[in-house]
C-alpha positions in Angstrom: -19.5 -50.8 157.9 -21.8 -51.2 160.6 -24.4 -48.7 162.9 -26.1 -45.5 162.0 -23.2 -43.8 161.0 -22.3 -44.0 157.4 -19.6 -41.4 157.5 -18.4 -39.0 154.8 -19.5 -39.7 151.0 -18.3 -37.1 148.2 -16.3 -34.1 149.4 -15.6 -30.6 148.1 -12.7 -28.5 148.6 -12.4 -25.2 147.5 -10.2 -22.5 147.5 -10.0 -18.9 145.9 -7.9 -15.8 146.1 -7.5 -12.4 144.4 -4.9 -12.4 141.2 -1.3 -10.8 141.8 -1.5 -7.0 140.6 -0.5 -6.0 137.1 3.2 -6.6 136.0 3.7 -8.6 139.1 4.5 -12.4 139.5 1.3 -14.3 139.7 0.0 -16.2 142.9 0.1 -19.6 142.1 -1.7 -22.1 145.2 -2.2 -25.5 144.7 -4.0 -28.1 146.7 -2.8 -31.4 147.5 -3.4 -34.3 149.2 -1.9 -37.1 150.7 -3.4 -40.1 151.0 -2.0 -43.1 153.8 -2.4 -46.8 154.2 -4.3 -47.5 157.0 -1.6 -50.2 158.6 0.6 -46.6 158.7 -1.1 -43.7 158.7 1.5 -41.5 159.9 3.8 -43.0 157.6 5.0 -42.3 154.0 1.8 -41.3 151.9 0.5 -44.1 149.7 0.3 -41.4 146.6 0.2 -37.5 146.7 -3.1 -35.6 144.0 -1.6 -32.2 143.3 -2.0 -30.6 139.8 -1.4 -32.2 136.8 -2.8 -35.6 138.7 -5.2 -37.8 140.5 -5.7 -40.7 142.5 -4.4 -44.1 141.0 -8.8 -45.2 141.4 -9.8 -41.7 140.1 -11.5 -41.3 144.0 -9.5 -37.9 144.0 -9.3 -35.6 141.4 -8.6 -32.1 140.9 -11.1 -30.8 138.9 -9.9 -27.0 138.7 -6.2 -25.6 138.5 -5.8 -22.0 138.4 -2.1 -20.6 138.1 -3.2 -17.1 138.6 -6.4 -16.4 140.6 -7.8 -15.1 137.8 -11.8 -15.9 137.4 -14.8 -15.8 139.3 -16.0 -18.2 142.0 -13.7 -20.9 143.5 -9.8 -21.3 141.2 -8.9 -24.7 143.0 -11.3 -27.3 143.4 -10.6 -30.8 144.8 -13.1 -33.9 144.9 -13.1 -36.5 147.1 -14.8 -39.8 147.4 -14.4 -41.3 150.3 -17.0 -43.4 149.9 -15.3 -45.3 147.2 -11.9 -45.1 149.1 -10.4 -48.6 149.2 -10.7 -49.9 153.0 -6.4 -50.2 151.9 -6.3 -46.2 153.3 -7.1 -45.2 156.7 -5.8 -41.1 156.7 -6.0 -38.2 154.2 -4.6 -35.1 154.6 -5.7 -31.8 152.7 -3.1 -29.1 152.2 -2.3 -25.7 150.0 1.1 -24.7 148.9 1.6 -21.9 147.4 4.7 -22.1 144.6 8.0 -20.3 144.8 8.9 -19.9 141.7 9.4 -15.5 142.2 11.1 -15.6 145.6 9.6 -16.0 149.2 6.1 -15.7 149.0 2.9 -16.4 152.2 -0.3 -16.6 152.4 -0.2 -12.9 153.9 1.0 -11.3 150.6 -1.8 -12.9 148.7 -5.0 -10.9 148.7 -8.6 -12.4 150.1 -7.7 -16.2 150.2 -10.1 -18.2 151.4 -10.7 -22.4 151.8 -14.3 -23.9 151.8 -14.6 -27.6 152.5 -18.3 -29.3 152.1 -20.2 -32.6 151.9 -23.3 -31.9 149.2 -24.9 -28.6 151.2 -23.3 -29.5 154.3 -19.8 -27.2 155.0 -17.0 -29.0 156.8 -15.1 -25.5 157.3 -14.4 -22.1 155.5 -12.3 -19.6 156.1 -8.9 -18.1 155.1 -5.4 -17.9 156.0 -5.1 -15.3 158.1 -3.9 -17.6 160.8 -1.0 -18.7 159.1 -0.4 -15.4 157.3 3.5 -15.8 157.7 3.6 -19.5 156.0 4.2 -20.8 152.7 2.4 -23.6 153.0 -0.8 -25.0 155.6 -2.6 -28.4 155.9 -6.7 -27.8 156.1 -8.0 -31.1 156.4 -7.7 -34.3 157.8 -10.0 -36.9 157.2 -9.5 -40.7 159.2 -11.2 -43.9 158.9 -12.9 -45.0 162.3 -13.2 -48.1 163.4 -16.5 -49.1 162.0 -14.9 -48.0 158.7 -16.9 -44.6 158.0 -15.1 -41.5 157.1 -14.6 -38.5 159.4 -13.7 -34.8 159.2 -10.7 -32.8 161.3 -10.6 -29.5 160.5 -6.4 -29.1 160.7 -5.2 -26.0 159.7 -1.2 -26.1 160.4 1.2 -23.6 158.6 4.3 -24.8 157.5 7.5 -22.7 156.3 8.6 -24.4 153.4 8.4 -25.0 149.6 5.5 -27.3 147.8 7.6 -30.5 147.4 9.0 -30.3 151.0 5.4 -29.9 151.9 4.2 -32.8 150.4 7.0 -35.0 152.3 5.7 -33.2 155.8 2.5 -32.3 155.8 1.0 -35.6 157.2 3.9 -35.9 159.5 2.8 -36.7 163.5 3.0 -32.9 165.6 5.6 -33.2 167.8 4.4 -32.9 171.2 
């Protein structure tokens, strides 16, 4: 890496909401991301980090997995380390899904949801879904090597209409113009 610019280092996401009300299905949002080699970043991801996994170098980890909401402070929290990232990877895309598992279900029916994404003190973005309010499912982040090799931040919030495993196949997809 060459210049002033070192890029991103060790990243935060977070994300909260309220729990489902009493006797009702819970609100289950997960987030995931998709990692892509840098000869194809548009491509097929290289590996997905959803619950229940992490990155094949341990540079992506989910370190909290709430299935309910239920807590205080953040219920999701992802960690990544882009400045261990092997130079392989040139694109990573942030997203939350929220499950289906009790019918149709958007980020408008889930209470006070809200996405925070920070380097050490620094934040990146934060904010909600509001925007998306009708979708199961919204990219946040996109982060993309530059040409030096250092690490940058696009904030990306895209809804998507679909359920989590769909998601997963599309949410790094090129917009169509």
């Amino acid at each position: 890496m060459s210049g002033l610019n070192k890029g991103l280092g060790r990243v935060e996401v977070a994300l909260k909401w309220d729990p489902s009300p009493a006797g009702a299905p819970d609100h289950d949002l997960d987030i995931i991301a998709a990692t892509y080699p840098a000869h194809d970043p548009y491509g097929k991801p290289a590996y997905l980090v959803h619950f229940g996994s992490r990155s094949p170098d341990g540079t992506i980890t989910l370190n909290r997995d709430s299935r309910t909401g239920q807590g205080f402070g953040d219920d999701e929290v992802m960690v990544l380390e882009f400045d261990r990232l092997s130079p392989s990877y040139g694109r990573v895309v942030v997203g939350v899904a929220i499950q289906q598992r009790e019918g149709h279900k958007t980020f408008g029916a889930v209470p006070h949801t809200g996405i925070r994404i920070s380097e050490g003190r620094a934040e990146l973005l934060t904010g909600d879904f509001a925007g998306v309010s009708d979708c199961t499912a919204a990219t946040v982040a996109e982060f993309v090597r530059d040409d030096a090799g250092a690490w940058q931040f696009r904030a990306a919030v895209r809804g998507f209409d679909t359920d989590p495993a769909s998601f997963a196949a599309e949410m790094g997809r090129r917009r169509a113009s």
